[in-house]
C-alpha positions in Angstrom: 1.5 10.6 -34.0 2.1 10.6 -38.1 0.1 12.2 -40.3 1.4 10.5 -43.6 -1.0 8.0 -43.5 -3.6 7.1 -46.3 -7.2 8.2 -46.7 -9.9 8.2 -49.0 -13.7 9.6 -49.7 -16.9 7.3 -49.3 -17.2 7.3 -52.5 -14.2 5.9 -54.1 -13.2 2.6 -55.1 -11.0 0.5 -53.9 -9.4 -0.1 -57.3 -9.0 3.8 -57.3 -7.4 3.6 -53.5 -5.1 0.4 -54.2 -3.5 2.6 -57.3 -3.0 5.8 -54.8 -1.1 3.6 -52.3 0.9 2.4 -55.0 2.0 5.5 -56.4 2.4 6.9 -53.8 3.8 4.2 -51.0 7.6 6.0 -50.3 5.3 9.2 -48.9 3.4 7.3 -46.2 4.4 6.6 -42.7 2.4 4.0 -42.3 0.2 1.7 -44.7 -1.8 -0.8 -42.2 -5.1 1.0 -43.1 -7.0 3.2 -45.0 -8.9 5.9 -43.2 -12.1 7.2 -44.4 -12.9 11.0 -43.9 -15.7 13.2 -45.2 -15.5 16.6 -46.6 -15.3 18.2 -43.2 -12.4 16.0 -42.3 -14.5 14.1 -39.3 -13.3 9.9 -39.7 -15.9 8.0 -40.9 -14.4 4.1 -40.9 -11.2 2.2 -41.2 -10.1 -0.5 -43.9 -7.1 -2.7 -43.9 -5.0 -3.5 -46.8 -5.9 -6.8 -46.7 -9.9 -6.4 -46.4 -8.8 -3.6 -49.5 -6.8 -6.4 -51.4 -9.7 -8.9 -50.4 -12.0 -6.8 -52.3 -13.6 -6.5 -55.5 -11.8 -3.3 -57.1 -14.8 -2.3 -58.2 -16.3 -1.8 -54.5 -16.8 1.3 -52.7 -14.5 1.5 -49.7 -18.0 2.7 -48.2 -19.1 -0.9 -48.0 -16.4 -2.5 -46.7 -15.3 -0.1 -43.8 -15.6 -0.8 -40.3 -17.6 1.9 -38.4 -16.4 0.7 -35.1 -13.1 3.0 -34.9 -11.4 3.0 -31.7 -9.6 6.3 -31.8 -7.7 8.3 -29.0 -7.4 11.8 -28.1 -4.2 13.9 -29.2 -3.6 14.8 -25.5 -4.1 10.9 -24.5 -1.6 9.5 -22.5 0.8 7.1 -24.5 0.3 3.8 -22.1 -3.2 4.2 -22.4 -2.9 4.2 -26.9 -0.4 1.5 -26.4 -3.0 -0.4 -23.8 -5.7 0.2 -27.1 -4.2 -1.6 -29.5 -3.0 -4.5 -27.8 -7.0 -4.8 -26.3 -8.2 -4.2 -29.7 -5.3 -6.0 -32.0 -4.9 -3.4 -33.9 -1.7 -2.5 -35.3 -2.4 1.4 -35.4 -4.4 3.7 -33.4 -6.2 7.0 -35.2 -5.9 10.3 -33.5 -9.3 12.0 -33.4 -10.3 15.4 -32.2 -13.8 16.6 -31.8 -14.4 14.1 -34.4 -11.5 15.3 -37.2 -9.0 12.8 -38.1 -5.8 14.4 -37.3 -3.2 11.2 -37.8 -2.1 8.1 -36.5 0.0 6.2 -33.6 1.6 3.4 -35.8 3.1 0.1 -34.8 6.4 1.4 -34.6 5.5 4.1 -31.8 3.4 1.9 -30.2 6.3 -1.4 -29.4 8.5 1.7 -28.3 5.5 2.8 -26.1 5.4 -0.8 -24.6 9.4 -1.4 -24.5 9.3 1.5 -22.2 6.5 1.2 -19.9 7.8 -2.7 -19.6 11.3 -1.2 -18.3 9.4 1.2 -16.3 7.8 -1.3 -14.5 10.6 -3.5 -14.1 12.3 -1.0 -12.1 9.4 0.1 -10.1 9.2 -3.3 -9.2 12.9 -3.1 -7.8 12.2 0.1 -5.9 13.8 2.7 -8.3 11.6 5.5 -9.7 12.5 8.4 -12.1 12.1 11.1 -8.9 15.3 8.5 -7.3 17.9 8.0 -10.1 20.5 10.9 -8.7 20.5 8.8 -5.4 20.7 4.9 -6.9 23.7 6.0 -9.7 26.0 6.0 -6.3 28.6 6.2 -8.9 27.7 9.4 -10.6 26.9 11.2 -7.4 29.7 13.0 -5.9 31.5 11.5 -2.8 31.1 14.3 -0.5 27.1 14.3 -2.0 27.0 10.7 -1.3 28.0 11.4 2.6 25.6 14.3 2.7 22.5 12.1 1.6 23.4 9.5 3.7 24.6 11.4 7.2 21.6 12.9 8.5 19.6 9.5 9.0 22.5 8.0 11.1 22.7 11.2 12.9 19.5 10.2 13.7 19.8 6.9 14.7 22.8 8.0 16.9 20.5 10.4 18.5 18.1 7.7 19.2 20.3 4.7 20.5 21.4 7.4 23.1 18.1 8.3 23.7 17.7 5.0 24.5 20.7 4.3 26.7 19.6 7.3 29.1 16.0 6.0 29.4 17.3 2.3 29.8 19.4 3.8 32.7 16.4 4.9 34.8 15.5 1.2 35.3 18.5 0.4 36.7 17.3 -1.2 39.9 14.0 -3.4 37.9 16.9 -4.9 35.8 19.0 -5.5 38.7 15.8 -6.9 40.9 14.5 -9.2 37.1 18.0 -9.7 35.6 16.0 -11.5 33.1 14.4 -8.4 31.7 17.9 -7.5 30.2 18.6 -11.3 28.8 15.2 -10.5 27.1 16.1 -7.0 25.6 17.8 -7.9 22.3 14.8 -10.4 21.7 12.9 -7.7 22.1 14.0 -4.8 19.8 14.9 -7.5 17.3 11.2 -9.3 16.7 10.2 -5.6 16.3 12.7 -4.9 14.0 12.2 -7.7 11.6 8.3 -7.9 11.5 9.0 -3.8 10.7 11.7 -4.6 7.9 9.0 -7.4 6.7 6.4 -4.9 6.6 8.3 -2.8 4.6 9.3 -5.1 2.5 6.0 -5.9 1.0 4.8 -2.5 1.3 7.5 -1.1 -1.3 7.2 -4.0 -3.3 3.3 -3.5 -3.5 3.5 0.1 -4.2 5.5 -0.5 -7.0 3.6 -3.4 -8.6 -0.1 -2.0 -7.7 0.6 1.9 -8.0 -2.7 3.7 -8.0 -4.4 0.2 -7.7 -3.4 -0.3 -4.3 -6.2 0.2 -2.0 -4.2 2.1 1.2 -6.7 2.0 3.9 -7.4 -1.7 3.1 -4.1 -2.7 2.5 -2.7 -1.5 6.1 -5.6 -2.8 8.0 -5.2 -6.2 6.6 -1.4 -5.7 7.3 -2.0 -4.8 10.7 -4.3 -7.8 11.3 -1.5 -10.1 10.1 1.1 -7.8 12.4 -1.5 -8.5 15.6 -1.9 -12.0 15.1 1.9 -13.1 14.3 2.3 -10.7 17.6 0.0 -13.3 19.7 1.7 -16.4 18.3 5.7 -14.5 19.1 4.4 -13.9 22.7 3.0 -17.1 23.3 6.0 -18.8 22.1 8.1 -16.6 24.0 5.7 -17.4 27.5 6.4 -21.0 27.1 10.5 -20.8 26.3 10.2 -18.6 29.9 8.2 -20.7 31.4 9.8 -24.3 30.2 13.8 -22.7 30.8 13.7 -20.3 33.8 10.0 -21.3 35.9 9.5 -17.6 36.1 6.0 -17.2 34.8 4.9 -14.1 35.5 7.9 -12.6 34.6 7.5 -14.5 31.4 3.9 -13.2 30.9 5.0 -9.5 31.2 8.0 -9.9 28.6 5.6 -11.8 26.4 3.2 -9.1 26.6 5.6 -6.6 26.0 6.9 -8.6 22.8 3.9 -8.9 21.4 2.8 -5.0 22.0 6.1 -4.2 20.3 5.6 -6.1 17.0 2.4 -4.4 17.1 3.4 -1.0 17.3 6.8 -1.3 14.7 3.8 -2.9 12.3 2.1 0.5 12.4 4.8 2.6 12.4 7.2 0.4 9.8 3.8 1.6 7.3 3.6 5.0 8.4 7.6 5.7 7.9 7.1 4.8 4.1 3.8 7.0 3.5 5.2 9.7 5.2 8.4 9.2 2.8 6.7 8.9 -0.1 4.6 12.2 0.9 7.6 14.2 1.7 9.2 12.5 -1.2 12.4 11.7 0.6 14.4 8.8 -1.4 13.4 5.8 0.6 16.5 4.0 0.1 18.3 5.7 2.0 15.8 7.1 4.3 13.3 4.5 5.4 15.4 1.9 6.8 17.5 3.9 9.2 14.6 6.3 10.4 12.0 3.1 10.7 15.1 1.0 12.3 15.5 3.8 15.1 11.6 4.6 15.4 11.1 0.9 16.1 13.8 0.2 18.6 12.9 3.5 20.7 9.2 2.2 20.6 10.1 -0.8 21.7 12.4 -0.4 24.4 10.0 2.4 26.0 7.1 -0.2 25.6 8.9 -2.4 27.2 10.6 -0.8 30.2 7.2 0.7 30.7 5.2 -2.3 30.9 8.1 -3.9 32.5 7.4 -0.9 35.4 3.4 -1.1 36.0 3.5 -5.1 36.3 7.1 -5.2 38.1 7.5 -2.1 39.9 11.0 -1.2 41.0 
């Protein structure tokens, strides 16, 4: 805000204002309009130079003043002025409080205002927010930092993938009895995996485009409707390729089953993994894509094995 702006009284002329500016011009800020206040101080109307150079100079500014004053509050925030004037093509914005003109937001503050909330959302729209800089300048960050930051979600996945080796090994004799369960295993944790990696694509990308917008409930119910339905087409495709290449049907319904209850669980939990990040207010660069990787695969090859079990026994 500037406060070297010009104003006048009802009552004067514009002949009488015109000569002010003039002898005056080097002490204003800004000279776009002419803002009318009474004795108290309270703003009263708006005139633009060129409605004042328009005029008769005999004319009271009174008569000629717009009444309609889109004003702003001095605590306003500065996307919301900037958001103002562009709705209202208006090249400066008056700062009012409890009626008193206290100054103005000229042009020049308000094209900075909108240079920087366009580069703002520019990089929200590539994923990096303010809270994230100290982990996306990889070059600034110290190189033991760098392993530090990065460490603990691989420890985790390694945690996980033997996790999953030791649960994988108490099915030994079903895989050895339907050798076609373990062809089927990579197939399995990698559908999961990339529906998952979708999900979160899109979910990151509208967070950062939509912000507060973004309707959460209604957002991840329609994802998970998408999620349930590309999970019935995956497993149907994968009963046929079963039942056309090995003419094991039944073996072929339980792995499509299982494929499609996978995608539907790594469509859930791919969702949950960012909300939960963005809670905690982890950097999910780094975070969401190893932790969501490892949730997915354990999910799936549980799912799996498990249904795998109750249709195929041992």
């Amino acid at each position: 805000m500037v406060t070297g702006v010009p104003t006048a009284d009802k009552g004067e002329t514009v002949g009488s204002i015109l000569r002010r500016i003039e002898s005056r011009a080097r002490r204003f800020k800004t000279i776009d309009y002419v803002y009318v206040v009474d004795e108290a101080g309270v703003l009263a109307g708006v005139a633009s130079i060129k409605e004042l150079f328009a005029s008769s100079k005999g004319s009271k500014v009174s008569s000629i003043m717009s009444k309609s004053i889109v004003s702003v509050h001095p605590e306003e925030d500065c996307e919301k002025v900037a958001d103002l004037a562009v709705k209202h093509n208006i090249k400066a914005v008056p700062v009012v409080m409890k009626g008193k003109f206290l100054g103005v937001v000229p042009t020049d503050n308000i094209l900075s205002i909108l240079n920087r909330a366009l580069r703002e959302d520019i990089l929200h729209l590539a994923g990096i927010h303010k809270a994230h800089l100290k982990y996306e300048n990889t070059l600034a960050v110290p190189l033991f930092l760098s392993i530090l930051h990065r460490l603990p979600w691989l420890v985790i996945g390694l945690l996980g993938v033997t996790g999953i080796a030791v649960f994988i090994s108490a099915f030994e004799l079903t895989l050895q009895k339907y050798l076609l369960l373990a062809f089927f295993t990579p197939a399995i944790v990698y559908m999961s995996a990339a529906l998952g990696t979708q999900h979160q694509t899109l979910f990151v990308r509208d967070l950062a485009v939509m912000g507060k917008e973004l309707k959460l409930g209604r957002y991840i119910a329609r994802q998970m409707i998408i999620g349930m339905l590309l999970s019935l087409v995956i497993g149907a495709l994968v009963f046929l390729v079963i039942a056309l290449f090995w003419n094991q049907r039944y073996i072929g319904f339980v792995i499509s089953l299982s494929m499609a209850v996978t995608i539907i669980i790594s469509s859930f939990t791919s969702l949950m993994v960012i909300l939960m990040m963005k809670h905690l207010k982890f950097d999910p660069a780094l975070g969401s894509g190893p932790f969501a990787t490892i949730i997915s695969d354990v999910m799936s090859i549980v799912v799996y094995f498990l249904i795998a079990f109750l249709f195929l026994g041992v």
